[in-house]
N, C-alpha and C positions, 0 to 999 in steps of 0.2 A: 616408479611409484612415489617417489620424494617428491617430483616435480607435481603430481596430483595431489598429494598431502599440502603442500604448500599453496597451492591454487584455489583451493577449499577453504584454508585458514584466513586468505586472504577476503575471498567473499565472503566466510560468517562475519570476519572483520567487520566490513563494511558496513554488511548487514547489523549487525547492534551498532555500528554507532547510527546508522540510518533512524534505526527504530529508536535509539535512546535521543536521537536530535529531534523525534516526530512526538516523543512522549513530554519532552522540555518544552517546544514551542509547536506545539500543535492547536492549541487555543487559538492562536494567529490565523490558522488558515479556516477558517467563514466559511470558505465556499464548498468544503470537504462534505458529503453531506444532505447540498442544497443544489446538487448538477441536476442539470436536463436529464429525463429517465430516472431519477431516484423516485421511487412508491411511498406515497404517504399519504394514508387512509386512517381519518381519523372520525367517529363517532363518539354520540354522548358515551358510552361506557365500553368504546374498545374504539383501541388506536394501534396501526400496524403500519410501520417502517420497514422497508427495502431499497438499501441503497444499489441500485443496479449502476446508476449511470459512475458512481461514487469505483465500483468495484472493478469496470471496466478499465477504467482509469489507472487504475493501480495495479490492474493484470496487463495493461499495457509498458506501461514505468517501466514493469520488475523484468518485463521478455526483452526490452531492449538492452535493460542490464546487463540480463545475463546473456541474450546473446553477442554484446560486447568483450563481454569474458570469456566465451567460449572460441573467440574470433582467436 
């Protein structure tokens, strides 16, 4: 049980500083956003964003993560 408490601790770790290093310089990264496959439909009085290609991207990222940590 210790050795899973510890393995958990270590990826929330990661995980905030991840997200606290994405919230500090995330301005830098432009292209987050503007990928191939992002939705953006915009008219005179309605405008509707979906980042798809943006989301895959980062459901991509997060499964190699973590299946490096489960490895």
């Amino acid at each position: 049980m210790g050795n899973d408490l510890g393995r958990l601790l270590i990826i929330s770790g990661l995980l905030l500083v991840g997200i606290g290093l994405f919230l500090s310089y995330g301005g830098k990264f432009n292209f987050l956003g503007r990928l191939p496959g992002d939705i953006r439909v915009e008219k005179e009085n309605f405008s509707f964003f979906f980042p798809l290609g943006t989301c895959l991207l980062i459901s991509l990222l997060l499964s190699f993560l973590l299946w490096l940590f489960k490895r």
